[in-house]
Backbone as ProteinMPNN parsed JSONL, in Angstrom:
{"seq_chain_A": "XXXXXXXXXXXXXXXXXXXXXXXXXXXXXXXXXXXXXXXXXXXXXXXXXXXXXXXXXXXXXXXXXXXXXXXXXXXXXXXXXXXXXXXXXXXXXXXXXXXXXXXXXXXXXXXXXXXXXXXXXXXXXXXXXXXXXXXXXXXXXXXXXXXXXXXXXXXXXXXXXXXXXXXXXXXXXXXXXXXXXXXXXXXXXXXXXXXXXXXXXXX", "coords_chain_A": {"N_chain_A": [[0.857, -1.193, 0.0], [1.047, 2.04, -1.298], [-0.463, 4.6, -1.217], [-2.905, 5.968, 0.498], [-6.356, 4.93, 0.144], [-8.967, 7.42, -0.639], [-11.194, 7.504, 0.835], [-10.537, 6.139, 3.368], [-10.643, 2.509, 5.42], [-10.415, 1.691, 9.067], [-9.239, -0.666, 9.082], [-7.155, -0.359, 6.626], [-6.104, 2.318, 7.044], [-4.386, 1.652, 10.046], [-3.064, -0.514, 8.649], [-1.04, 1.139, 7.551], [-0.002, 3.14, 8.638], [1.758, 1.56, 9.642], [2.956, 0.1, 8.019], [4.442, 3.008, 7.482], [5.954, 3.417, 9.636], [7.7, 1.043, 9.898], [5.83, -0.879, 11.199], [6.811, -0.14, 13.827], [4.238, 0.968, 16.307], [3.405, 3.665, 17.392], [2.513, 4.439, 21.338], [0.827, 5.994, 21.926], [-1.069, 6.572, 19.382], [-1.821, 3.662, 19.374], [-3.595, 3.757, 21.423], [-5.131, 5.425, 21.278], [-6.509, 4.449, 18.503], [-7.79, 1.928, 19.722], [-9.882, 2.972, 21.278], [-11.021, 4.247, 19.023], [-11.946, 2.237, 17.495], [-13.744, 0.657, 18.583], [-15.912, 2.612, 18.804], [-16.548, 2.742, 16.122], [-17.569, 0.386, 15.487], [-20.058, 0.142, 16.924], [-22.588, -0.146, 16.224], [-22.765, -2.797, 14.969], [-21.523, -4.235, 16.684], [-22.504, -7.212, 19.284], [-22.837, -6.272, 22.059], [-24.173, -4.572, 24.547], [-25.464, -0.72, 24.753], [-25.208, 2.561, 25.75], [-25.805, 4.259, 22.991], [-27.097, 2.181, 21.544], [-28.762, 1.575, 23.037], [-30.666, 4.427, 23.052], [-31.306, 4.127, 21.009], [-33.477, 2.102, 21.317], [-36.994, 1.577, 20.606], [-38.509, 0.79, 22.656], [-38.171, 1.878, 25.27], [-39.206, 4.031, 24.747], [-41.707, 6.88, 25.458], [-44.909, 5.635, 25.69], [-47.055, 7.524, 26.508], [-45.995, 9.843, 25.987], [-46.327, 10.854, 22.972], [-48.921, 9.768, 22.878], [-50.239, 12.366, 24.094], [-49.563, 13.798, 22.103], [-50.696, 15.353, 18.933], [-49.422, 14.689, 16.46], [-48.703, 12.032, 14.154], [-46.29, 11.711, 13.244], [-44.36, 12.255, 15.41], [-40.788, 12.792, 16.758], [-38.755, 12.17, 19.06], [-37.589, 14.387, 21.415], [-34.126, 15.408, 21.514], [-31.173, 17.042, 22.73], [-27.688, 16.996, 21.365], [-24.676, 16.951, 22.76], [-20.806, 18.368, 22.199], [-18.075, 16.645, 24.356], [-15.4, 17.516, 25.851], [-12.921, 16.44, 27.542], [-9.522, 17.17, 29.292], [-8.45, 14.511, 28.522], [-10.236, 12.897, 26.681], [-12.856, 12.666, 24.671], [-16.341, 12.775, 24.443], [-19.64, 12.293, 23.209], [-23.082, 13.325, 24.642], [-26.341, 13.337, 25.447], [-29.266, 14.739, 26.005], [-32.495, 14.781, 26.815], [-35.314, 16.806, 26.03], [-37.673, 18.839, 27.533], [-40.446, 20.301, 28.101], [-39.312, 22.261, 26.144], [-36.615, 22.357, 26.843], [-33.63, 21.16, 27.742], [-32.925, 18.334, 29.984], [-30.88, 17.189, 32.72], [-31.333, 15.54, 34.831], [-32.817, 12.382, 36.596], [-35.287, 10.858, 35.07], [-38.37, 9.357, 35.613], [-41.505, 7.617, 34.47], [-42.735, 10.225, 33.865], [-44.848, 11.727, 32.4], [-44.179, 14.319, 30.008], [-41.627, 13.324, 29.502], [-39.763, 12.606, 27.053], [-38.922, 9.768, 27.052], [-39.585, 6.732, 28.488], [-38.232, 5.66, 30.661], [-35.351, 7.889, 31.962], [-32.016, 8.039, 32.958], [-29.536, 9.729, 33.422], [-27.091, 8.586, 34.419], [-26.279, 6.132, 32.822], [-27.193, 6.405, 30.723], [-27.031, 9.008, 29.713], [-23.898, 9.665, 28.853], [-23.134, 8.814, 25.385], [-21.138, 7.349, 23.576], [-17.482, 7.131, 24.432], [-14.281, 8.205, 23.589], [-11.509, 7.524, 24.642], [-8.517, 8.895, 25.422], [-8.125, 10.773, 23.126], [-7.596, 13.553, 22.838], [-4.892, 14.042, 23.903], [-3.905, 12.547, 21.136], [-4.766, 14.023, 18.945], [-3.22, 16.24, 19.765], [-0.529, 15.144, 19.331], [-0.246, 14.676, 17.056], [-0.581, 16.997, 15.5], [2.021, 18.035, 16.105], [4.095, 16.017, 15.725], [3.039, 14.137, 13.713], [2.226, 11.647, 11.141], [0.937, 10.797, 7.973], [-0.896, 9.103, 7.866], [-2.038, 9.256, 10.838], [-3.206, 11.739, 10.251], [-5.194, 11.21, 8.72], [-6.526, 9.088, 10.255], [-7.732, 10.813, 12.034], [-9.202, 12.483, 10.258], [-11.085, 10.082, 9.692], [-12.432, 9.693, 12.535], [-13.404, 12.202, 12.783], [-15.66, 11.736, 10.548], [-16.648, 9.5, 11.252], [-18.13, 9.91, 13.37], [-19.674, 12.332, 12.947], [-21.623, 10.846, 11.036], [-22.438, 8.805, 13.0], [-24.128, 10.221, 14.756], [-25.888, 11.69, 12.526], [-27.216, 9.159, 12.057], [-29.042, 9.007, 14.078], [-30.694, 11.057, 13.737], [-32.541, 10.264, 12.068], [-34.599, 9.173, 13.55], [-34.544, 10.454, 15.763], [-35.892, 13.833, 16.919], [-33.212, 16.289, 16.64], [-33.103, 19.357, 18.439], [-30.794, 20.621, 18.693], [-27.263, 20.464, 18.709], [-24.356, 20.984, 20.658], [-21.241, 22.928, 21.215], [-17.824, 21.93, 20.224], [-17.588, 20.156, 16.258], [-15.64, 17.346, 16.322], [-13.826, 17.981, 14.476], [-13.822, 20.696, 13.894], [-12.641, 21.038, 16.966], [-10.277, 20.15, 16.253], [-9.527, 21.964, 13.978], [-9.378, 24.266, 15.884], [-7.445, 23.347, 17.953], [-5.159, 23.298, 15.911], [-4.739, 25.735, 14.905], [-3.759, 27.522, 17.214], [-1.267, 25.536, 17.58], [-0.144, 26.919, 15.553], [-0.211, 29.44, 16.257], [2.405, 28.908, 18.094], [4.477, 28.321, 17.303], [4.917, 29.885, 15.091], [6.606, 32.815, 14.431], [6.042, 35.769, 13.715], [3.333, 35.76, 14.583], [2.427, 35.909, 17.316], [1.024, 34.098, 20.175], [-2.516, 35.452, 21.578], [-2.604, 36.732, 24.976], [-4.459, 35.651, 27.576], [-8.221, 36.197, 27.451], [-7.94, 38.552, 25.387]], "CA_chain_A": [[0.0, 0.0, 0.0], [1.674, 3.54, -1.094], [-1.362, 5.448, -0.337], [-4.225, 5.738, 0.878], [-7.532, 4.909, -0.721], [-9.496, 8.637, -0.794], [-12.042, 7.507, 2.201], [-10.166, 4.437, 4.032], [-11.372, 2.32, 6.378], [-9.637, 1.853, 9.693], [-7.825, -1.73, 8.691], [-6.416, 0.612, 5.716], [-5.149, 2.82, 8.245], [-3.912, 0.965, 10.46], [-1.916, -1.477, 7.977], [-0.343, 2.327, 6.072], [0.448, 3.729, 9.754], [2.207, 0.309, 10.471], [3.822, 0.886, 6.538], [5.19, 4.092, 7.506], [6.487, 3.291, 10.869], [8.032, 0.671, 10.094], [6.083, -1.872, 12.372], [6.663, 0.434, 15.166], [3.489, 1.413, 16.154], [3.76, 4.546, 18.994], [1.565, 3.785, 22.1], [-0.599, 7.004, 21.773], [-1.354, 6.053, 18.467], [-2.315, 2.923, 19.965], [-4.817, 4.074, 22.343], [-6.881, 6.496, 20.34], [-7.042, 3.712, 17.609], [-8.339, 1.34, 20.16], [-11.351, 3.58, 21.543], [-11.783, 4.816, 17.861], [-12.352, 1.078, 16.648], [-15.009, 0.575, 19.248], [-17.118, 3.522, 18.539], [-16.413, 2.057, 14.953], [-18.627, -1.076, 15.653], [-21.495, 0.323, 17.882], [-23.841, -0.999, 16.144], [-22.365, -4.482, 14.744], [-21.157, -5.694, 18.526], [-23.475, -7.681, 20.317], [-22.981, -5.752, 23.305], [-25.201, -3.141, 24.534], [-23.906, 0.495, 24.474], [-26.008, 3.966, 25.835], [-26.271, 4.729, 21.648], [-27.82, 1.506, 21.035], [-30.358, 1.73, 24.09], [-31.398, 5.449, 23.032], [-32.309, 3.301, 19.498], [-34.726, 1.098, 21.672], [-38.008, 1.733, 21.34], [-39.471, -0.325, 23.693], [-38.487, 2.934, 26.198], [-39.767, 5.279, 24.089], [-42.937, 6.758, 26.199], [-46.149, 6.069, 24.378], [-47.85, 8.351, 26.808], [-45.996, 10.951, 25.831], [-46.501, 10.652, 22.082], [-50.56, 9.823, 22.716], [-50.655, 13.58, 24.063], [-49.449, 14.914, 20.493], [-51.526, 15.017, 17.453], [-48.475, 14.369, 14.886], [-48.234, 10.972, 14.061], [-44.544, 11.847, 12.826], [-43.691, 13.017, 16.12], [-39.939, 12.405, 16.949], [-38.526, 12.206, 20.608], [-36.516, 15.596, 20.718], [-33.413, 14.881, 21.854], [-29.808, 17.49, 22.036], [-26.423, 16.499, 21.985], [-23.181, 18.031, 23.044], [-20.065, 17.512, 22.18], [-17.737, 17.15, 25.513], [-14.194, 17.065, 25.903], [-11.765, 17.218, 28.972], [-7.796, 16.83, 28.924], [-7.967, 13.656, 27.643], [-10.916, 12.422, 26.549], [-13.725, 13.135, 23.696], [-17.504, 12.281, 24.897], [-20.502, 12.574, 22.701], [-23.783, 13.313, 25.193], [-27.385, 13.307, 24.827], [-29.936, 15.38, 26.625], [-33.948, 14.837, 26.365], [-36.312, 17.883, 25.818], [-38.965, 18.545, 28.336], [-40.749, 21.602, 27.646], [-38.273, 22.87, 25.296], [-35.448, 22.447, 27.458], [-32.438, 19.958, 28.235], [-32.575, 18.112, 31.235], [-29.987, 16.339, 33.151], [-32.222, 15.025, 36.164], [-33.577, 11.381, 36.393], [-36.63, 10.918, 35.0], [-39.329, 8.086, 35.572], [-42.933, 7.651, 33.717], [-42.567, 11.42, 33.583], [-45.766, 11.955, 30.797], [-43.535, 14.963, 29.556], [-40.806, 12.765, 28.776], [-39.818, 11.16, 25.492], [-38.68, 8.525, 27.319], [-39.992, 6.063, 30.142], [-36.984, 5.887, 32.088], [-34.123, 8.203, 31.483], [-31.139, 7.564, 34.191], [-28.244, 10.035, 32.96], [-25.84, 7.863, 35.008], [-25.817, 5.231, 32.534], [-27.582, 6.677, 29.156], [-25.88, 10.809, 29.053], [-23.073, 9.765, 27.671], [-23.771, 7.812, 24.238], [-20.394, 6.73, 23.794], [-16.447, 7.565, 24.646], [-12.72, 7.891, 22.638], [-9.949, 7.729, 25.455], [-7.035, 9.825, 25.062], [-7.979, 11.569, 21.791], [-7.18, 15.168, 22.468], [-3.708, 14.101, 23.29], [-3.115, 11.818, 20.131], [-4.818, 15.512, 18.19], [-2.305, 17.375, 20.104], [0.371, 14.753, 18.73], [-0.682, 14.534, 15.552], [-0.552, 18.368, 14.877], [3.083, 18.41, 16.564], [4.601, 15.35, 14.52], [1.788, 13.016, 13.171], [2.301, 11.444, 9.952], [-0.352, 10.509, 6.866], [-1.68, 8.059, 8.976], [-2.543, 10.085, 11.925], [-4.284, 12.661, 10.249], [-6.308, 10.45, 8.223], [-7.222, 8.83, 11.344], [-8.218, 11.617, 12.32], [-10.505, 12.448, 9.474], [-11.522, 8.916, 9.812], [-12.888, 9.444, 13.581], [-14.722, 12.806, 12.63], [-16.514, 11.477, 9.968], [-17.689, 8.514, 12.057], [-18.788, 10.442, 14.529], [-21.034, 12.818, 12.16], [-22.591, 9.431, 10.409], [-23.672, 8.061, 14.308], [-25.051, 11.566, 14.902], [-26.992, 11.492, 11.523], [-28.058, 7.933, 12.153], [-29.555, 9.439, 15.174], [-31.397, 12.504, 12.948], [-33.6, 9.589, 11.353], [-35.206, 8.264, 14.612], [-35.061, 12.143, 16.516], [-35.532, 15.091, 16.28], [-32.013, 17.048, 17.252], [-33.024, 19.852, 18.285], [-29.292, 21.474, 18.994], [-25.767, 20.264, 18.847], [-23.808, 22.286, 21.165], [-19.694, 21.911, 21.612], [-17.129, 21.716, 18.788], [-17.28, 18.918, 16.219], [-14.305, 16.738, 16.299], [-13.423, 18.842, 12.914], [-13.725, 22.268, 14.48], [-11.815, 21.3, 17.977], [-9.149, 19.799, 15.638], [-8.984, 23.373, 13.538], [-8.486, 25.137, 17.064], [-6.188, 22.59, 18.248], [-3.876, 23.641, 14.599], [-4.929, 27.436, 15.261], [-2.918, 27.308, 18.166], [-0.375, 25.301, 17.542], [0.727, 27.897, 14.472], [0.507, 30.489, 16.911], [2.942, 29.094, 19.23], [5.128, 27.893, 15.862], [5.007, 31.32, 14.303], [7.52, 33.977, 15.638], [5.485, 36.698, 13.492], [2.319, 35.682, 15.225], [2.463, 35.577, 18.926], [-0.143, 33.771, 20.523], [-2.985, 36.484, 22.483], [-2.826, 36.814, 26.033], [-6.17, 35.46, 27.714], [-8.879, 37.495, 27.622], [-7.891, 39.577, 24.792]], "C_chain_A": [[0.892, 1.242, 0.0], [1.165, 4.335, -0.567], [-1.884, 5.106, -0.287], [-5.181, 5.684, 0.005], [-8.131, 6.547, -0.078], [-10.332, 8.361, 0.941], [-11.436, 5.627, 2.993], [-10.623, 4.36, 5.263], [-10.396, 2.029, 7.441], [-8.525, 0.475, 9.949], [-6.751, -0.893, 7.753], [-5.341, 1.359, 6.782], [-4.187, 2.723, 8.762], [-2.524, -0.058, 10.007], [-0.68, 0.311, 7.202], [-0.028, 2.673, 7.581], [1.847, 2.231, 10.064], [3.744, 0.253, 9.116], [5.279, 1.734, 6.901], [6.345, 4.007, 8.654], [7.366, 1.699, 11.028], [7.652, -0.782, 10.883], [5.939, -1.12, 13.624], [5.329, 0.975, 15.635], [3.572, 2.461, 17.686], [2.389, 4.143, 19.64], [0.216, 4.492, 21.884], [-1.287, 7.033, 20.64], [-2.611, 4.598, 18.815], [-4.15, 2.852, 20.591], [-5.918, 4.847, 22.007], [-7.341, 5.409, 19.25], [-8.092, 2.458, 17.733], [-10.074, 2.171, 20.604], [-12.207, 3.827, 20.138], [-12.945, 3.54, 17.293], [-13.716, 0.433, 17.366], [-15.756, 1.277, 18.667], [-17.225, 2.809, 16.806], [-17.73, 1.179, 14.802], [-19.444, -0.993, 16.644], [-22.117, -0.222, 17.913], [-23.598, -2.228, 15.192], [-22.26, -5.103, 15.786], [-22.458, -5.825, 19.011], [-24.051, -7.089, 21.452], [-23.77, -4.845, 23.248], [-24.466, -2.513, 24.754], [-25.649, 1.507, 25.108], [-26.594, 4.394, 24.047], [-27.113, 3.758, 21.337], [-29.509, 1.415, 22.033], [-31.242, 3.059, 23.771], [-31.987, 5.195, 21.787], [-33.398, 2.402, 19.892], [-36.357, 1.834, 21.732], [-39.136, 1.452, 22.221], [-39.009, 1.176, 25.398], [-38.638, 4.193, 25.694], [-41.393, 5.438, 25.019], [-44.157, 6.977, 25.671], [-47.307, 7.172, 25.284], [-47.668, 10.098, 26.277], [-46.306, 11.211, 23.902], [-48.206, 10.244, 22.168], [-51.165, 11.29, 22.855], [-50.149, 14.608, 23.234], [-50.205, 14.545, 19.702], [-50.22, 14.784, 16.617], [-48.192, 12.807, 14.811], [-46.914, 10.633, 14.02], [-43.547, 11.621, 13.948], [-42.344, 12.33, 16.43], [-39.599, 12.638, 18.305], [-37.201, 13.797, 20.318], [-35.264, 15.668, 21.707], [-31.996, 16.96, 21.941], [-28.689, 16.822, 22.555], [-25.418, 17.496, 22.161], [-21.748, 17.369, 23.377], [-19.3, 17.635, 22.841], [-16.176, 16.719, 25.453], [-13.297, 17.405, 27.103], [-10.436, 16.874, 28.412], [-7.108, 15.789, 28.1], [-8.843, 12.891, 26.85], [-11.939, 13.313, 25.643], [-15.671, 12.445, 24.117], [-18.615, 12.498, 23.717], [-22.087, 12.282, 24.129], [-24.953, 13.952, 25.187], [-28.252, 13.805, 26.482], [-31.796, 15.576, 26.158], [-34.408, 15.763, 26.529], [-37.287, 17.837, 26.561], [-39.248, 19.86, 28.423], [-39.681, 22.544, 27.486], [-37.148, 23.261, 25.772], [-34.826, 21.253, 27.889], [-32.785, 19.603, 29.462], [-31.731, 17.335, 31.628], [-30.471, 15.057, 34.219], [-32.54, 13.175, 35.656], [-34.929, 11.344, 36.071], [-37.504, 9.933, 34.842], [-40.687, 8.331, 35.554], [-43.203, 9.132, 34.115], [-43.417, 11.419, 31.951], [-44.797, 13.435, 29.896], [-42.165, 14.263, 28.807], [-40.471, 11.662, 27.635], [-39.751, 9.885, 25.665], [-39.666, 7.684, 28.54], [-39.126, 6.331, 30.819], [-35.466, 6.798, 31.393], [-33.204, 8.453, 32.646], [-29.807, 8.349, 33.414], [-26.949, 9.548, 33.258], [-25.347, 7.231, 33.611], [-26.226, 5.309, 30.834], [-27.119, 8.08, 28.766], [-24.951, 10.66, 28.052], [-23.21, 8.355, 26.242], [-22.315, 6.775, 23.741], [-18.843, 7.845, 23.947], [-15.065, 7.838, 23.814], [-11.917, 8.641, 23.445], [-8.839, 8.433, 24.706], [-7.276, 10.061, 23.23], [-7.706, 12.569, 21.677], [-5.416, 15.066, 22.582], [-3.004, 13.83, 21.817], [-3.873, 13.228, 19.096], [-3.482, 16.348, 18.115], [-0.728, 16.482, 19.252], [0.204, 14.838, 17.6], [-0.263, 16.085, 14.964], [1.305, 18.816, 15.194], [4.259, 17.572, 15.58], [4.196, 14.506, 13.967], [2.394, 12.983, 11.607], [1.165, 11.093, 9.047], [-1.563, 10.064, 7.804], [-2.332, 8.608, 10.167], [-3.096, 10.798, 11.466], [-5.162, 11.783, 9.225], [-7.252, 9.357, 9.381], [-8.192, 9.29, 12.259], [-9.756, 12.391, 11.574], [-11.568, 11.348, 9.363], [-12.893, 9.161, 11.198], [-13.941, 10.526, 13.19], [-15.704, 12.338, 11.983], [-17.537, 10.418, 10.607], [-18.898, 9.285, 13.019], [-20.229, 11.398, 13.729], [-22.024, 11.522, 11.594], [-23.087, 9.198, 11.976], [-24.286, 9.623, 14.65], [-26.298, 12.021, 13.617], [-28.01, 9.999, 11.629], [-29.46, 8.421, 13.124], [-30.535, 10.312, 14.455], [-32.712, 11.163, 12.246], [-34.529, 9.113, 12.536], [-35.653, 9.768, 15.549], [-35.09, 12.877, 16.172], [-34.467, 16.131, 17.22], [-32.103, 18.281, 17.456], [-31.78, 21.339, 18.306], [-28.356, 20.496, 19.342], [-24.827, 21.298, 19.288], [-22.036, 21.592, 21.394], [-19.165, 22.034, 19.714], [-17.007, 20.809, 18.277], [-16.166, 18.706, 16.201], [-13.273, 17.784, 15.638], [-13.001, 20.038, 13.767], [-12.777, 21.81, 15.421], [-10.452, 20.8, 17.365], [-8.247, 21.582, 15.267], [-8.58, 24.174, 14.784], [-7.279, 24.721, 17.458], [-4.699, 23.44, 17.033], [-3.647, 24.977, 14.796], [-3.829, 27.572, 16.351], [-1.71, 26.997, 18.364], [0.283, 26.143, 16.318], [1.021, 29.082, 14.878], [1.906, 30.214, 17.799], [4.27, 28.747, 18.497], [5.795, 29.486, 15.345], [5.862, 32.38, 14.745], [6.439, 35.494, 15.39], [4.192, 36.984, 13.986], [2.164, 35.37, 16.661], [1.328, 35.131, 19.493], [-0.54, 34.815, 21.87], [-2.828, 36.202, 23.695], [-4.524, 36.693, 26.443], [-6.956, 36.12, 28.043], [-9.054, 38.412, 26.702], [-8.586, 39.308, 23.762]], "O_chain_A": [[1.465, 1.573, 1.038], [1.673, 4.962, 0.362], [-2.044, 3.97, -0.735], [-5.021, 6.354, -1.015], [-7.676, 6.844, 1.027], [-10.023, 8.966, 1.968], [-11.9, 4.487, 3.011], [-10.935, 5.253, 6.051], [-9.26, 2.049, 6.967], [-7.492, 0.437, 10.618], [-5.585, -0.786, 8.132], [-4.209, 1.052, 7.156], [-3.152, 3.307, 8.441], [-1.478, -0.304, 10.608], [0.292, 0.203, 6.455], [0.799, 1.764, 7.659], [2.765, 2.394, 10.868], [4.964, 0.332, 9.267], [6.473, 1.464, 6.767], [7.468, 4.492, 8.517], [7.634, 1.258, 12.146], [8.485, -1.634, 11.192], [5.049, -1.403, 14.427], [5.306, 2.017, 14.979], [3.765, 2.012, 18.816], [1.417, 3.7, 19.029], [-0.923, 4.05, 21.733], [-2.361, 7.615, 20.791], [-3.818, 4.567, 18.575], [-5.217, 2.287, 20.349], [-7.109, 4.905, 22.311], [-8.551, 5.398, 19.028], [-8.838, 1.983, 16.877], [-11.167, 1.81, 20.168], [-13.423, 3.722, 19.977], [-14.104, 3.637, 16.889], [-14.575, -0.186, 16.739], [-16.466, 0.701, 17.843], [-18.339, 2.367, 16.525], [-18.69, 1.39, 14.061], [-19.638, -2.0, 17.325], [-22.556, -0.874, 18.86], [-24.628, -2.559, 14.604], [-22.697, -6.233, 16.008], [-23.316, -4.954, 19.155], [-25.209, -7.193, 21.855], [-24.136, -4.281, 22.217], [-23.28, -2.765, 24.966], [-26.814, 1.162, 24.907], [-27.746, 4.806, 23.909], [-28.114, 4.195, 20.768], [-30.705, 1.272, 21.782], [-32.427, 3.014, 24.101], [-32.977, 5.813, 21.395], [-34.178, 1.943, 19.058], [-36.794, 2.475, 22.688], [-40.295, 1.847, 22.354], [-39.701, 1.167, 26.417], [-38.233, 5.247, 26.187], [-42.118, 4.469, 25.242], [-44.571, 8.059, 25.256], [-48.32, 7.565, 24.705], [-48.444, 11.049, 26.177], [-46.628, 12.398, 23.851], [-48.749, 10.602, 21.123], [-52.143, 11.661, 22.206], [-50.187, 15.826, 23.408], [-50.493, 13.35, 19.656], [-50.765, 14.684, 15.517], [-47.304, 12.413, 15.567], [-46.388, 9.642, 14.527], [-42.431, 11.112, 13.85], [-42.496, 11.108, 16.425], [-40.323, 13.498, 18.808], [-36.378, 14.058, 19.441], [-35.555, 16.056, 22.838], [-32.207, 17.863, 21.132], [-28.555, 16.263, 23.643], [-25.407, 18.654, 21.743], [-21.426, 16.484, 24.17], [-18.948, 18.808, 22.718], [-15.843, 15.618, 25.013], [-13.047, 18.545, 27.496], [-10.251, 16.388, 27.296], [-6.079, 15.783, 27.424], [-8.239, 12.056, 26.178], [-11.932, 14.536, 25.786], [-15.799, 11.267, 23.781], [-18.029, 13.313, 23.006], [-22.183, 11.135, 24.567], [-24.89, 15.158, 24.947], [-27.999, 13.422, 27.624], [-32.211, 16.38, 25.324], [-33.986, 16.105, 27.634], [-37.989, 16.832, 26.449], [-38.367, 20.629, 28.808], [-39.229, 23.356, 28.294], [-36.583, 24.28, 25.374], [-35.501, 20.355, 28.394], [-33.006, 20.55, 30.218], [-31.614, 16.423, 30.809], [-30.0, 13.922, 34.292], [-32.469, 12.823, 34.479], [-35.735, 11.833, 36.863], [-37.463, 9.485, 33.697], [-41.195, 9.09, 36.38], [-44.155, 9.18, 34.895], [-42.948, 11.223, 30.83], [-45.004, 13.242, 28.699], [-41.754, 14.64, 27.709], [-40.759, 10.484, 27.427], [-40.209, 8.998, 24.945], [-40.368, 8.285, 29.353], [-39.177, 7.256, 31.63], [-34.729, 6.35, 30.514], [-33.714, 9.218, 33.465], [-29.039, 7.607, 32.802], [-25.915, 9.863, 32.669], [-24.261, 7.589, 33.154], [-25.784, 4.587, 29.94], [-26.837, 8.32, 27.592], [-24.928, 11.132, 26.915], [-23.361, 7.149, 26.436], [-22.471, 5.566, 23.572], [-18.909, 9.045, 23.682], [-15.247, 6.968, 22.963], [-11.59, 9.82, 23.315], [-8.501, 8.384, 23.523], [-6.617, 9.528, 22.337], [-7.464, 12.952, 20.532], [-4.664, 15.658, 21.809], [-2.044, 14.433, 21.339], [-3.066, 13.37, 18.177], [-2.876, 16.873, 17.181], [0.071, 17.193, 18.643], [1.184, 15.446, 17.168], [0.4, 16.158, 13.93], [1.815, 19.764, 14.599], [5.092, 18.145, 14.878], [5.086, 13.787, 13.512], [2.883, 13.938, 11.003], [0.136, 11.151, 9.721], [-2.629, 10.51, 8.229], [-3.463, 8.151, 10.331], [-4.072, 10.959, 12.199], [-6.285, 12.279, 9.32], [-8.42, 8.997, 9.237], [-9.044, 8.728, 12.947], [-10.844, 12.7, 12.061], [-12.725, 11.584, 9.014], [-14.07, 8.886, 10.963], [-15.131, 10.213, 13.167], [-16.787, 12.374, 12.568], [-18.767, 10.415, 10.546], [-20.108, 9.148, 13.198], [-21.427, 11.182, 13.911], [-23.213, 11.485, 11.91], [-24.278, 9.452, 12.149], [-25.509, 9.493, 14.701], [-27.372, 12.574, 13.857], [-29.201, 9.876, 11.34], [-30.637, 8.187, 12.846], [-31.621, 9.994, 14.941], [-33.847, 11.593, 12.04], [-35.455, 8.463, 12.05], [-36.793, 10.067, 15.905], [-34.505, 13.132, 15.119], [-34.819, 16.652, 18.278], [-31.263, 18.876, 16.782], [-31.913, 22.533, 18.041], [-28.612, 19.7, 20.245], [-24.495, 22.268, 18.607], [-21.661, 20.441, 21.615], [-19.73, 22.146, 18.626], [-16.424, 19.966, 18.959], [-15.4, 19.662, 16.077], [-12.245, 18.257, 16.122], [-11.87, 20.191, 14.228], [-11.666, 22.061, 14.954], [-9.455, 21.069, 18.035], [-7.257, 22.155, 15.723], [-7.489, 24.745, 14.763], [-6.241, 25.38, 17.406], [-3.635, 23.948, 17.387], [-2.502, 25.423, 14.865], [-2.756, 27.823, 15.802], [-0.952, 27.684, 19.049], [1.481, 25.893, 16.19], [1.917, 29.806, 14.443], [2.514, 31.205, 18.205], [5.269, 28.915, 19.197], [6.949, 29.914, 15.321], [5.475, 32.798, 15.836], [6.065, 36.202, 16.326], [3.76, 38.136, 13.949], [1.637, 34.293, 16.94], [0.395, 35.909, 19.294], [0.214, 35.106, 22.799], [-2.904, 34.975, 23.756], [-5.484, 37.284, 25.95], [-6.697, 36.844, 29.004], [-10.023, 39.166, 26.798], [-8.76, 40.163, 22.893]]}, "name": "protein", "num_of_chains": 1, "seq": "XXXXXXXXXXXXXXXXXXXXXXXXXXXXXXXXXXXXXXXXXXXXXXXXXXXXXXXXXXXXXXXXXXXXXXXXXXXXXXXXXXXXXXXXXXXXXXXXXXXXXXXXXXXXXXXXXXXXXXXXXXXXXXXXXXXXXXXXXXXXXXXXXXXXXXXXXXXXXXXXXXXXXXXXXXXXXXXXXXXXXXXXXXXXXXXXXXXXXXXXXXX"}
């Protein structure tokens, strides 16, 4: 394999990162490729997952859907996209008179759902240590790493559209993958740049 196919999949990847390196494969590399390859197969693994339970409708609440006239009606859902130091979250928030809630909620006729338990259904799913392997990637990442990278956003928009056929979204809040990437680069060209000094905070 010289290059890459235009949209490769993450064996592609994987075997052209492995190419380049020789075999060597670095650890942080590693570890984002492992979380990535999960979210990958959400909905092929057997296992249950928070994304595949917010696809059940067996806790969808038919009371609350008997007190609309739209047959159409969709459960109205937002997500947001969450990130701390090391970690990338995607998390889902039900609508109850036209607002997010976080709270537990049980046979709640307002709610889309029967039971919604943010412990264990908020977050829809995870990708361990991805803002570092970003932050590597933009510092000395090769082909392979940033196509990995394009790899993970795009996934991530497709399970968020999957989602658009079953709800209705009414807001995505948070930067996608894409965008917190472009800041991530923004940044690192200020701190690169001699002619561009990166602002003081606040300014």
């Amino acid at each position: 394999m010289s290059e890459l196919a235009v949209n490769p999949s993450l064996k592609e990847i994987n075997a052209y990162k492995k190419k380049l390196n020789w075999g060597e494969i670095p650890s942080i590399y590693q570890l984002a490729m492992s979380a990535i390859s999960d979210m990958d197969s959400l909905m092929t693994h057997g296992f249950d997952s928070p994304y595949k339970q917010l696809l059940d409708k067996n806790n969808w609440n038919k009371a609350y859907y008997d007190n609309h006239a739209e047959p159409s009606l969709k459960p109205k859902i937002m997500l947001y996209h969450d990130y701390s130091e090391q970690d990338y979250e995607l998390h889902c928030y039900p609508i109850i008179n036209n607002e997010p809630v976080s709270q537990v909620q049980v046979n709640n006729p307002q709610c889309p759902f029967i039971q919604w338990l943010p412990k264990t259904m908020q977050m829809l799913f995870r990708l361990n240590s991805l803002i570092p392997f970003i932050v590597y990637t933009f510092q000395k990442g090769d082909k392979a790493d940033y196509a990995l990278l394009r790899f993970t956003h795009q996934r991530v928009e497709e399970l968020i559209n999957l989602l658009t056929q079953s709800f209705d979204i009414v807001e995505i809040k948070g930067y996608s993958i894409a965008e917190f990437c472009q800041e991530i680069h923004r940044k690192h060209e200020q701190k690169t740049d001699p002619t561009n000094p990166p602002k003081p905070m606040g300014s």
